[in-house]
Each structure stands twice: as structure tokens, then as C-alpha cells.
N, CA and C atoms as a LAMMPS dump frame, in Angstrom:
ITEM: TIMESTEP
0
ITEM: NUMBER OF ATOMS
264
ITEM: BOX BOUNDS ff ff ff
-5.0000000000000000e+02 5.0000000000000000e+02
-5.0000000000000000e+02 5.0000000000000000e+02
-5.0000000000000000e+02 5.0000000000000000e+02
ITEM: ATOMS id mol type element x y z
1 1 1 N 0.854 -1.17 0
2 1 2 C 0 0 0
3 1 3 C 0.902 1.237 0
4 2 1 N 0.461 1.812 -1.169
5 2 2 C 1.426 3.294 -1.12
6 2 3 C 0.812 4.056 -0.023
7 3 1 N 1.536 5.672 0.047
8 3 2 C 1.273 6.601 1.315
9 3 3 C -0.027 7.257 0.667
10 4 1 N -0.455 7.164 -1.058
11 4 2 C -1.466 7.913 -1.658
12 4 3 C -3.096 6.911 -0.487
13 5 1 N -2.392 5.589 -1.143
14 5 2 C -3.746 4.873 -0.347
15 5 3 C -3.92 4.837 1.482
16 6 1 N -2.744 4.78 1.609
17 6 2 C -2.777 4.874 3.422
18 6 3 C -3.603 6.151 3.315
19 7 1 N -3.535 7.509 3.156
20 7 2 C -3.797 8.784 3.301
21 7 3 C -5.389 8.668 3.023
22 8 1 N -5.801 8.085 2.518
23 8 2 C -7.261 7.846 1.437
24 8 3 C -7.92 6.987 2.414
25 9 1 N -7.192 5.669 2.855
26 9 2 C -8.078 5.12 4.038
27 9 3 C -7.916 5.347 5.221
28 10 1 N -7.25 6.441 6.067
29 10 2 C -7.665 7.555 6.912
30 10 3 C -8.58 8.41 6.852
31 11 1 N -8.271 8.781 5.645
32 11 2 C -9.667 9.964 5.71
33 11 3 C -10.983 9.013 5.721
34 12 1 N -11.036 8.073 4.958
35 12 2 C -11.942 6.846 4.841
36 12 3 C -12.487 6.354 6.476
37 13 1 N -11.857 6.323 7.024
38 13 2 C -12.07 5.567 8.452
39 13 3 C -12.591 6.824 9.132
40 14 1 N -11.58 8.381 9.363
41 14 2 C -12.046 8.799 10.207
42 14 3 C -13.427 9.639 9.638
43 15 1 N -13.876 9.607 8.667
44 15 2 C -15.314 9.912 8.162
45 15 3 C -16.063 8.648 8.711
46 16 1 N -16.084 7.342 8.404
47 16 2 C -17.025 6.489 8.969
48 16 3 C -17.134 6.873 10.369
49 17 1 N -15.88 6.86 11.309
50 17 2 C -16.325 6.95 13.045
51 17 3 C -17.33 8.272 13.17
52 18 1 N -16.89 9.394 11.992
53 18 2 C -17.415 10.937 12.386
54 18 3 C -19.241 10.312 12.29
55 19 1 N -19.571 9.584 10.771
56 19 2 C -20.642 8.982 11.004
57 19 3 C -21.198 8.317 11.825
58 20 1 N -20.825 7.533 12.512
59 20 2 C -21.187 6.443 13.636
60 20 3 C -21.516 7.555 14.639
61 21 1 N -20.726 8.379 15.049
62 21 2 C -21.219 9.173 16.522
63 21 3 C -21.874 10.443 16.43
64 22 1 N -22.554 10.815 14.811
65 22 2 C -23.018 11.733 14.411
66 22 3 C -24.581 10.772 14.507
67 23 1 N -24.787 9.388 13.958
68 23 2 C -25.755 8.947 14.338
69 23 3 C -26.3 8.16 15.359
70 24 1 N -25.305 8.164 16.609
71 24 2 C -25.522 8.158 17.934
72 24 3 C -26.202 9.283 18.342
73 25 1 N -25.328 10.542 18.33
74 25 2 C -25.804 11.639 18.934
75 25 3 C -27.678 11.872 18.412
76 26 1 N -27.496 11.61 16.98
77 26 2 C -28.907 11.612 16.198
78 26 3 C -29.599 11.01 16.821
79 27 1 N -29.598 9.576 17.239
80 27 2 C -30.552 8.86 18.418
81 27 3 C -30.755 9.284 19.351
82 28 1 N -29.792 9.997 20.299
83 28 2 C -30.006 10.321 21.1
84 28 3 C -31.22 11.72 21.478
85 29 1 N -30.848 12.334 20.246
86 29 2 C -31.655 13.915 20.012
87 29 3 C -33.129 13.126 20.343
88 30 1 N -33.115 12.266 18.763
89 30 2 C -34.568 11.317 18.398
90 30 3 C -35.62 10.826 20.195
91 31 1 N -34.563 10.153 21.12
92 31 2 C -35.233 9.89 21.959
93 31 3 C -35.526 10.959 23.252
94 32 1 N -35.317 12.132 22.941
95 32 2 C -35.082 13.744 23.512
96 32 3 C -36.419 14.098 23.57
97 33 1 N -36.366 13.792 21.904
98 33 2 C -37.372 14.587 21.316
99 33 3 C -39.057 13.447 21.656
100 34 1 N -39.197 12.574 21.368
101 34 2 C -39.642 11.545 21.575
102 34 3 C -40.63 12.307 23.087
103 35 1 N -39.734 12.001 23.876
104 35 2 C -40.039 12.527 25.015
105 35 3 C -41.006 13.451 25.376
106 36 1 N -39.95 14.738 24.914
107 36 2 C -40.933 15.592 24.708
108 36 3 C -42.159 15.496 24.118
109 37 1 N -41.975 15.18 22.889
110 37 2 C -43.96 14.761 22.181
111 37 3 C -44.906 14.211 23.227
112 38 1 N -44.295 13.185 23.841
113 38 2 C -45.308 12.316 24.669
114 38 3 C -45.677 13.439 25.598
115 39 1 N -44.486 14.041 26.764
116 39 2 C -44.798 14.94 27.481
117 39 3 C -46.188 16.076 26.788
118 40 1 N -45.722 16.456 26.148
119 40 2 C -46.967 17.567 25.383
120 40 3 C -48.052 17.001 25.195
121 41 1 N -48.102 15.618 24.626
122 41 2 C -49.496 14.882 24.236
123 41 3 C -50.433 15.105 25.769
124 42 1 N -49.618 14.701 26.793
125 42 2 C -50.312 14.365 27.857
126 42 3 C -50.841 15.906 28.581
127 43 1 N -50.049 16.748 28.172
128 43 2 C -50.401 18.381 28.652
129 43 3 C -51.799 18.749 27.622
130 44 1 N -51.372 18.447 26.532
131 44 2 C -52.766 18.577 25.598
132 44 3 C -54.105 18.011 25.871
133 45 1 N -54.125 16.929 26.495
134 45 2 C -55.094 16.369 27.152
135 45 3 C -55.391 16.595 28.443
136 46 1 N -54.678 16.798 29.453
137 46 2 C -55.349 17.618 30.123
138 46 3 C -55.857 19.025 30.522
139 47 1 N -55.651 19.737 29.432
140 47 2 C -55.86 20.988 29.506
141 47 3 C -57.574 20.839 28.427
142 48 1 N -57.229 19.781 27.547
143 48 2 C -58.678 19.805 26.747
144 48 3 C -59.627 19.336 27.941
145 49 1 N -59.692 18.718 28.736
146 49 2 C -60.263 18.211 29.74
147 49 3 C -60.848 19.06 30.771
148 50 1 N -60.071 20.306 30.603
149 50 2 C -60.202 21.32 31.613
150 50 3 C -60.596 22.254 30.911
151 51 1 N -60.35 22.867 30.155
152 51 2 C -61.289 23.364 29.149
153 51 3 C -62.737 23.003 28.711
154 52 1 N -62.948 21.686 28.405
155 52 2 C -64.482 20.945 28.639
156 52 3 C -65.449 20.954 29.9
157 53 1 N -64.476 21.353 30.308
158 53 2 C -65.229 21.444 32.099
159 53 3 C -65.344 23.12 32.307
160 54 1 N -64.454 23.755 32.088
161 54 2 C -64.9 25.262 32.105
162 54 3 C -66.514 25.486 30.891
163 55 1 N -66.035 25.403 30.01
164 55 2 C -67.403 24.885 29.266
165 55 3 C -68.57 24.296 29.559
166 56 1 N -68.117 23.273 30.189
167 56 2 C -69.763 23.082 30.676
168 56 3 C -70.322 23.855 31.883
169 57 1 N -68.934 24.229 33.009
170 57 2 C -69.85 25.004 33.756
171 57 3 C -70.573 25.997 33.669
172 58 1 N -69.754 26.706 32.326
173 58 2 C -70.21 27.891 31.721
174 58 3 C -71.627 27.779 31.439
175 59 1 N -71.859 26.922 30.927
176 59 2 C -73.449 26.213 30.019
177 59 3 C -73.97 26.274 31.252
178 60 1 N -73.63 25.732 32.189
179 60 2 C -74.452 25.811 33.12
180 60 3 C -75.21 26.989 33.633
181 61 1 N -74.01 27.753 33.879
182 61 2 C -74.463 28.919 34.519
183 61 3 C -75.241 29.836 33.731
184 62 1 N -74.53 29.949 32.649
185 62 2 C -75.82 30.338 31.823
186 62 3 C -77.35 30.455 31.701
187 63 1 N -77.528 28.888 31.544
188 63 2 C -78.248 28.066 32.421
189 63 3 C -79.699 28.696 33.167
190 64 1 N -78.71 29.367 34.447
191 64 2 C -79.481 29.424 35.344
192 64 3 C -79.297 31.689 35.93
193 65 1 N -78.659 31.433 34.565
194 65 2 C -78.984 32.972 34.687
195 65 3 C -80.295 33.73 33.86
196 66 1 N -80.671 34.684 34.926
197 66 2 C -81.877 35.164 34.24
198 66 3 C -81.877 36.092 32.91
199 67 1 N -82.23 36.509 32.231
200 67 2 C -82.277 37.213 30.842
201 67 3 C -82.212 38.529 31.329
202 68 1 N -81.997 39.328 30.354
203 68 2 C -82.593 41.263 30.83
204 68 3 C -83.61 41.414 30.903
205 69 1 N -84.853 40.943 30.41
206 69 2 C -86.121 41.201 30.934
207 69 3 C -86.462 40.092 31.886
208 70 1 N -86.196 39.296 32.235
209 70 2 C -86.358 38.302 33.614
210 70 3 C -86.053 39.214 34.759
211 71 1 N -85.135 39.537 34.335
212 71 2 C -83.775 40.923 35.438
213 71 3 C -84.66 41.955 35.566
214 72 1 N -85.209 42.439 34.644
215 72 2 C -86.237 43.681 34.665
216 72 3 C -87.333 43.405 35.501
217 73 1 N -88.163 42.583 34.909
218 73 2 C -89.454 42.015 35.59
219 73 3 C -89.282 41.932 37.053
220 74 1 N -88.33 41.335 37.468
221 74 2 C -87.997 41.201 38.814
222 74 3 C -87.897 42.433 39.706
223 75 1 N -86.996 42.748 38.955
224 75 2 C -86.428 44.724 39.362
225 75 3 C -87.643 45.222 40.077
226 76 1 N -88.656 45.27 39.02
227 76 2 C -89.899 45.7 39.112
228 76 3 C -91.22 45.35 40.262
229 77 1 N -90.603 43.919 40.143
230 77 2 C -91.526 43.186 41.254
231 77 3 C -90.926 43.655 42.465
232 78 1 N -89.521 43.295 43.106
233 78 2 C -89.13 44.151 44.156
234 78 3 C -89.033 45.13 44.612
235 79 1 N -89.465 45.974 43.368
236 79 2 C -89.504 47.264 43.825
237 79 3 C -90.951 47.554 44.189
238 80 1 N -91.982 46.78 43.678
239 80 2 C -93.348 46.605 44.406
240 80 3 C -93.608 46.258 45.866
241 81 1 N -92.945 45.193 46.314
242 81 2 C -92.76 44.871 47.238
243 81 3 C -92.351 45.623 48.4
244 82 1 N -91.257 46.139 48.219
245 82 2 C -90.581 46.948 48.865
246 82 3 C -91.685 48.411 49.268
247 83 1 N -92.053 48.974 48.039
248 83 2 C -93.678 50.248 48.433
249 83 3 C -94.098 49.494 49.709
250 84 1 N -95.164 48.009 49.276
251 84 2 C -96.346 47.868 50.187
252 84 3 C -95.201 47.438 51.433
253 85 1 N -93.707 47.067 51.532
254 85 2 C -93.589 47.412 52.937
255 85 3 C -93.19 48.328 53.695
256 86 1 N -92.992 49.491 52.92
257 86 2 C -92.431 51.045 53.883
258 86 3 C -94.353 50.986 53.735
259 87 1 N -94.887 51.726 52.999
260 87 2 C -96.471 51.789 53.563
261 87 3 C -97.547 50.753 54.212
262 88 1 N -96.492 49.475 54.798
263 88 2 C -97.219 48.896 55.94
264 88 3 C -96.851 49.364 56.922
């Protein structure tokens, strides 16, 4: 083996190792990242969960709130009330 080919399968070798621990490190990112996704999946779901529940309480309350003329009518009635008891 001349010094042309020694020189050629150095560079040869130390490119394969640069590969090998360029796609280590790559796995390693991969199962980083991995991670993270799952982590987020599980934040995404419970926040939709909690969100569905602000929602429905909302509906609820809604619900059981009176309208502006319910609000009025009432207004009105208590304020009837209130006359016949200062003039009792």
C-alpha cells in the first residue's frame, strides 16, 4: 500500500467513526425529542379536559342565569314589594 492509499483510508475511516457518533448523537436527540412529544401529548389532554369542564360550567351557569327582561321584571316586582312594605 502506497502513502497515496494509506492517506485515502484515513480519511476513509475517520469519516465512517465521524458517522457512527453523528448517528448516535442523532438517536439520542430522536429519543429527547420523543419525550418531549409524549410529554406535550399528555399536557394537551389535560388541559382539553379542563377546558371541557370550564365549558360546561359555563353552560351551566348560563343556564341558570336570568335574561334582561327576567332581570327587569324582577327589578320591578321588588320594587313593588318593597312600596307595600315602607307603607305597611
Amino acid at each position: 500500500m502506497d502513502k497515496t492509499q494509506k492517506m485515502l483510508q484515513t480519511v476513509i475511516n475517520g469519516q465512517s467513526l465521524m458517522k457512527s457518533e453523528l448517528l448516535g448523537e442523532i438517536r439520542k436527540v430522536d429519543k429527547k425529542v420523543d419525550k418531549v412529544r409524549e410529554d406535550l401529548v399528555g399536557v394537551e389532554k389535560r388541559l382539553t379536559l379542563r377546558i371541557d369542564k370550564i365549558g360546561l360550567q359555563t353552560a351551566r351557569l348560563e343556564d341558570d342565569t336570568p335574561t334582561i327582561e327576567e332581570f327587569d321584571k324582577l327589578e320591578k316586582r321588588v320594587t313593588k314589594v318593597e312600596q307595600k312594605a315602607v307603607s305597611a
